[in-house]
C-alpha positions, 0 to 999 in steps of 0.5 A: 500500500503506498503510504504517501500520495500523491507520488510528487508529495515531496515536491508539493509540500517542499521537502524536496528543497530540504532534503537538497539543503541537507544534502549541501550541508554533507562533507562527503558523498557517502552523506549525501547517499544517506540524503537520498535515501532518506525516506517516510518511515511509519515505525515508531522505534525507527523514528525515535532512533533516528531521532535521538541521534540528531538531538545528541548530534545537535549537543555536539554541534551547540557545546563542543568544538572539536568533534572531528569532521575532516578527512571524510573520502569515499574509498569504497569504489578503491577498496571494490576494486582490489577484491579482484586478485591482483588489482591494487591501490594507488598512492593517491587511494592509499593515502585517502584510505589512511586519512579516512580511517584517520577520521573514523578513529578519531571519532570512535575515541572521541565517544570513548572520552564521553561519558555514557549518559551524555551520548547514550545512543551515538557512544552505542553505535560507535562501539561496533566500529573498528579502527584497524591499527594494523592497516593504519600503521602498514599504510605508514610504512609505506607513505609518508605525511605527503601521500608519497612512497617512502624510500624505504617502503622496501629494501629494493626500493631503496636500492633502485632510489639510490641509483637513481639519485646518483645517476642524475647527480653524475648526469647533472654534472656532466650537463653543465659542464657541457654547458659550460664548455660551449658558453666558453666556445660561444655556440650557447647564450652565456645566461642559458641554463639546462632545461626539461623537453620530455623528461629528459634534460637539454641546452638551449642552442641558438639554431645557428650552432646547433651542428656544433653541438654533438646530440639530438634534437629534441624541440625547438622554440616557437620562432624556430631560432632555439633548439633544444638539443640532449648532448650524446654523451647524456642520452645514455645516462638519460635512457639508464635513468629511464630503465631505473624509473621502470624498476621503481614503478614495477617495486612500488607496485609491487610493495602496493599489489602485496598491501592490497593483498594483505587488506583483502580479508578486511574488505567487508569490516571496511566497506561497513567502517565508510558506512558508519562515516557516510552516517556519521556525515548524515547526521550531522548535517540533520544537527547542523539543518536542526540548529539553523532552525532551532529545531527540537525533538517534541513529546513522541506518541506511537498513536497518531496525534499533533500538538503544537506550539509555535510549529514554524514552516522551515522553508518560509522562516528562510525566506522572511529572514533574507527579507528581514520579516518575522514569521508568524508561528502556527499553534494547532491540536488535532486529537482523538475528539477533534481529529479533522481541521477545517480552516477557512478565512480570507485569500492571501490570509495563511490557510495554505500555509498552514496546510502545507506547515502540517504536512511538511513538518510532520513528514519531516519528523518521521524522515527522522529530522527535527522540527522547529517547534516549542518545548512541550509540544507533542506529536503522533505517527501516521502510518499515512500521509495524503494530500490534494493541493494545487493544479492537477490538470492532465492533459496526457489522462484529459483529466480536468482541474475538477476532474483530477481533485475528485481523483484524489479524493476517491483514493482517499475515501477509499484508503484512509484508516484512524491512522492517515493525515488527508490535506485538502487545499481550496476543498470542494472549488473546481465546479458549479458551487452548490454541486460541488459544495455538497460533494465536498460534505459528502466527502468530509462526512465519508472521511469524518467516519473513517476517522482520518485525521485531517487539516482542510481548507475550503471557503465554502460555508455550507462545509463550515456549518457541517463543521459546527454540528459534527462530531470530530470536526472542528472549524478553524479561522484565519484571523483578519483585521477588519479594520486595516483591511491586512491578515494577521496568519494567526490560526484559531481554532474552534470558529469559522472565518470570513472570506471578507470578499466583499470588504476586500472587493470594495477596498481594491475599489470595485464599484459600488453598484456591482457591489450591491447587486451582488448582495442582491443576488446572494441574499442579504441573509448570507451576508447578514451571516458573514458580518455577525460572524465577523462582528462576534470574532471582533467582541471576542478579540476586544474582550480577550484582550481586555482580560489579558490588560486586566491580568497584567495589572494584576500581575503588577499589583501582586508585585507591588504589593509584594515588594511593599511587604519586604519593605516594610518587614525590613524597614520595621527591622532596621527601626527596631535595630534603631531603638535597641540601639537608641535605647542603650544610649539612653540608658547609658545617659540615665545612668550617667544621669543618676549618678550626677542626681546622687551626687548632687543630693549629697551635695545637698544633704551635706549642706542640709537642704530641702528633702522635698526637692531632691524627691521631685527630681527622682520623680522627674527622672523616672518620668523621663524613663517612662516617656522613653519606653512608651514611645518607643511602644507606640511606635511599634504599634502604628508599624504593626497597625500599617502591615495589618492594614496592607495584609487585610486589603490583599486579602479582600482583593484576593477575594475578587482575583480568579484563582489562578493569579491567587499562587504564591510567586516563588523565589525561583520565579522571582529570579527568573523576573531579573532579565539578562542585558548585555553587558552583564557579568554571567557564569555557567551555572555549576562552574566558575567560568564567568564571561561578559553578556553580549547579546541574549534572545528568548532561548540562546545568549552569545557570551565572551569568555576573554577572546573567545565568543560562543552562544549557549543555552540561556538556561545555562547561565545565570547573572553573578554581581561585579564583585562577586564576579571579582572575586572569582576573576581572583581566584583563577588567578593571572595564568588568563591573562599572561596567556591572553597578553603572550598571544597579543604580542605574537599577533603584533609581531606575526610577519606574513612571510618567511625565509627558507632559502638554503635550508633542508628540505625536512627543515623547512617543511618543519618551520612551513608547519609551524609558519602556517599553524601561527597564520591560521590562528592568527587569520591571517589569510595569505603568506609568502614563502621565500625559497629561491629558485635553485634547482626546483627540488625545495619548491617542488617539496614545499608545494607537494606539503602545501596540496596535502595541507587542508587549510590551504586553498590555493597557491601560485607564484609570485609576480613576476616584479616582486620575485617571481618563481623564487616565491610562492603566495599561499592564500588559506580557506578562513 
């Protein structure tokens, strides 16, 4: 049974476009196999698996830098070859082969440092996966880091190398002191020097003397007044040279024949290890397409069933971005209970769009790739995916528009079960009105019963009243501002929406007399329908957003409150700090008061004064006493008398509140209320890394740690105070800052260009290593390598380095005024 239908459903809905964007995100052409065989799957296991490789993919992609995803060659058509006997595999192949196992190695060690609960499903599939050392190491005795043949890949060899070596350091000789005996006779130019025609090596003669010069002929210029001529006395150095080379190809193929041999049992174990590199490349770029789009892995069911919460059209979102437009997200539930949509609203207002956001997010999922969707969403599996949109016409079947919608929909009624999603686009238009209007309720109903699932757009209102009164269908509208004349593709569900053709006719400027002998002919009723629809959607929006204004106050007044509480709580503690404290003074005072008073009544006793006046004064002073601690009484009392006060009138305005505003506000909510700003001192939350906020949206936040700048999870890091954020600075001491001030300085006095003129060619490969690694970190894009001219052995080593080197994207020879072949300019892939 054909799960998806019609045969171009991938085009219709625009997954064709995705699965090319994943393709161009694979680094080799094993992922891109994977790409075009990625297909519907129907198996909820299967798609949870593939799933939960993406969403741990997407971790890789979001919080570590160094998964390795270099060196991904497809060696597979090398390694068939070699399974016939005999055949082997080129230096070029060999060293492509060592390269990828590389890689393959690479990332089997990088799961192996993860922990178990990180990567569960990826560490998992890594573990089957070989890493063969003994093929590794044999391919490195045979090549070297350049992908050439090792002198000593085999005694032989090295033999036949040797005398190779020396044959043309004795011919080398010899040609130039030929030269230079016949620049000293005068038949050659005195800056003439020994060129290359055919491999084999000649003097440049001017035509007049080319009789004088004993040899052969090999070319000559295009003017015809230069010949190039082999002198006798090296053609047969030259032809031994040449038998010499002919032993060293029939031994490196030999050492490559016995390589190839010695693999042949391993074929299956390799061609499996490409595999799991070709996969390897698929899934990451589904993590690399995820997180572009801030795709998840939503709430999965086995049973049908669609959830959504922010669901956001992938393709559209692309679009609007290059625009610099916000895209408007899609909120839609389709259930056991209401398992059929049916959207209506005006043209050009979204209901396509919705449709076509269904059906493509939802095939997305269970190709297994995420989708961009919010947090808390859920999503079914259907086992089928139908859909009816756009122009069908055949001319090849003589089927017409009409003719090819009724087409589809007899395959629906006859295939769709509880577990098929139909998608109808413009239900029911194509034919005469009222015939074709009923036919659709006819379907819809057929379709109802089956209990398909289904999102439907029509403009017909005899399917939005069958909507209204049928049990599993629910009407959905595209909301429209009446009063602008503008759609706002915001979908709601549970009421049918107005095609405003008559508003949209007037505003565009239709004539008014048409106008009102179309109201004629359709009836003032329907019209009537339309506009109190329109009118009893507007009272709703206007009392929706009323009751939204009035909980927002609420909100506010429930913090004031809130706020004025731990006020006054923390002001009525710091006043009775105040009179603790000012309590002790006075006491201190009264004291100090007494003794004076005692002193003084000895004073007057000694001198024999009035009894009655040193009584009024204690009196005095104990009245003062009182003063004290009734005032500080009262005062306790008006504080506690105004936190009674407040508490009553928060509890009679709870009285009135809905219950759900009545929750407590926890402290982790009150946290939450501190926004992030730029600028702000932040950490990881469970380290001691702190960093300075650069810029923060809903989800992500993109944090410099020193001259590093990286975006996390919001969620991740939380705002630390400056000195908290000191204090942490100081306690990691200055090893930071030495480093970051070492790399300043090198980057001050980093030279795009070095010398290694007159220097061993390991030597200088060494420093070029070195010279280019400094270069990258330093993203300095083009360097110039001095090497000279000499005989062309240095250059030739370096530019052989430079084509295995992949960071370099090009290089050439100098110009011709600023050095020329004496140096070469190397630009790198930045």
């Amino acid at each position: 049974m054909q799960n998806v239908y019609p045969n171009n459903f991938e085009v219709k809905i625009g997954f064709d476009r995705i699965r090319e964007m994943l393709s161009n995100k694979c680094i080799s052409t094993m992922g891109k196999e994977w790409v075009d065989d990625m297909h519907f799957q129907g198996s909820f296991e299967a798609i949870s698996l593939q799933l939960g490789f993406t969403e741990e993919f997407c971790r890789i992609i979001r919080e570590f830098d160094n998964f390795p995803s270099g060196h991904f060659y497809d060696l597979r058509e090398a390694l068939q070859k070699i399974k016939i006997e005999g055949r082997f595999l080129e230096p070029a192949e060999l060293f492509d082969l060592k390269r990828s196992l590389e890689a393959v190695r690479a990332i089997v060690m990088f799961f192996g440092k993860q922990e178990e609960e990180i990567f569960p499903l990826l560490k998992e599939k890594t573990a089957k996966v070989q890493v063969f050392p003994y093929i590794y190491d044999r391919i490195d005795t045979i090549i070297n880091k350049f992908g050439k043949i090792r002198d000593n890949a085999s005694p032989e060899l090295a033999q036949v190398r040797r005398s190779i070596f020396n044959m043309q350091s004795s011919m080398s000789k010899r040609l130039h002191s030929i030269l230079k005996q016949a620049q000293k006779e005068g038949w050659v130019e005195e800056d003439a020097s020994v060129s290359i025609r055919d491999g084999r090596a000649v003097i440049p003669v001017p035509a007049s003397h080319k009789r004088k010069l004993k040899g052969i002929v090999y070319d000559e210029s295009a003017t015809g007044k230069t010949s190039y001529i082999e002198p006798n006395e090296i053609v047969e150095l030259n032809n031994e040279i040449r038998e010499l080379e002919y032993a060293e190809r029939r031994e490196v193929i030999k050492i490559l024949t016995n390589f190839s041999n010695d693999i042949r049992p391993y074929l299956d174990e390799l061609f499996y290890s490409y595999d799991f590199l070709g996969e390897i490349d698929f899934l990451r770029a589904k993590a690399l397409l995820a997180v572009e789009f801030d795709a998840i892995k939503p709430e999965l069911h086995p049973d049908p069933l669609i959830e959504w919460y922010h669901a956001i059209h992938p393709l559209l979102l692309q679009t609007l971005r290059k625009e610099k437009r916000k895209i408007v997200p899609l909120n839609i539930k389709l259930s056991d209970e209401e398992h059929i949509l049916l959207i209506s609203g005006p043209n050009a207002g979204g209901k396509s769009v919705c449709l076509k956001t269904t059906g493509l997010l939802q095939y997305m999922l269970q190709c297994g790739l995420l989708i961009p969707i919010s947090e808390g969403s859920k999503t079914g599996i259907f086992e089928q995916l139908f859909i009816d949109i756009g122009d069908e016409q055949s001319m090849d079947n003589d089927l017409s528009t009409y003719s090819s919608h009724l087409m589809n929909m007899k395959h629906f009624v006859r295939n769709a079960d509880e577990k098929t999603l139909v998608l109808i686009d413009e239900f029911g238009t194509g034919t005469e009105p009222m015939l074709g209007g009923s036919i659709a309720e006819a379907i819809l109903d057929k379709l109802n019963k089956l209990h398909a699932f289904g999102v439907i757009t029509t403009h017909y209102t005899n399917l939005k009243h069958f909507a209204s009164s049928a049990e599993g269908i629910v009407n959905g509208a595209m909301l429209y501002d009446a009063q602008h004349m503008n759609p706002l593709f915001k979908l709601e569900i549970g009421k049918p929406g107005s095609s405003f053709a008559f508003e949209i006719a007037r505003k565009i400027g239709l004539p008014e007399d048409i106008l009102e002998q179309a109201t004629e002919k359709i009836g003032k009723d329907h019209i009537d329908f339309d506009r109190n629809l329109r009118q009893i959607n507007r009272d709703k929006r206007y009392w929706e957003t009323k009751r939204m204004k009035i909980r927002k106050v609420e909100k506010i007044l429930d913090n004031t409150a809130e706020d004025y509480q731990s006020e006054l709580e923390e002001i009525q503690k710091q006043r009775k700090e105040i009179l603790k404290k000012a309590k002790e003074e006075a006491d201190t005072l009264l004291k100090d008061v007494n003794k004076r008073i005692e002193n003084t009544i000895r004073e007057i006793k000694q001198a024999q004064a009035d009894k009655e006046k040193t009584r009024e004064a204690r009196e005095n002073l104990e009245q003062l006493k009182n003063e004290v601690g009734k005032r500080s009484t009262s005062y306790d009392k008006k504080i506690a008398g105004k936190m009674d006060k407040l508490r009553q009138r928060e509890q009679n305005r709870n009285k009135r509140r809905p219950e759900e505003s009545k929750k407590p506000i926890s402290k982790e909510k009150l946290e939450e209320r501190i926004e992030l700003r730029p600028g702000d001192k932040v950490r990881l939350k469970g380290q001691d890394t702190i960093g300075d906020l650069v810029e923060v949206n809903e989800k992500n936040a993109v944090v410099a740690f020193g001259q590093l700048m990286t975006t996390i999870p919001r969620k991740n890091i939380e705002r630390i105070s400056k000195n908290e954020a000191k204090r942490l600075d100081k306690s990691q001491g200055h090893r930071a800052s030495r480093i970051t001030e070492g790399f300043s300085e090198r980057r001050l006095t980093f030279k795009p260009e070095i010398d290694i003129r007159g220097q061993r060619v390991e030597e200088a490969i060494g420093k070029i290593t070195e010279f280019i690694d400094e270069a990258i970190m330093f993203e300095v894009g083009q360097l110039r390598i001095l090497h000279g001219k000499g005989h062309g052995i240095l250059k030739q080593s370096i530019r052989d380095y430079l084509r295995s080197e992949p960071m370099v994207r090009s290089y050439k020879d100098e110009h011709v005024d600023f050095g020329g072949a004496g140096i070469t300019v190397v630009n790198l892939a930045l």
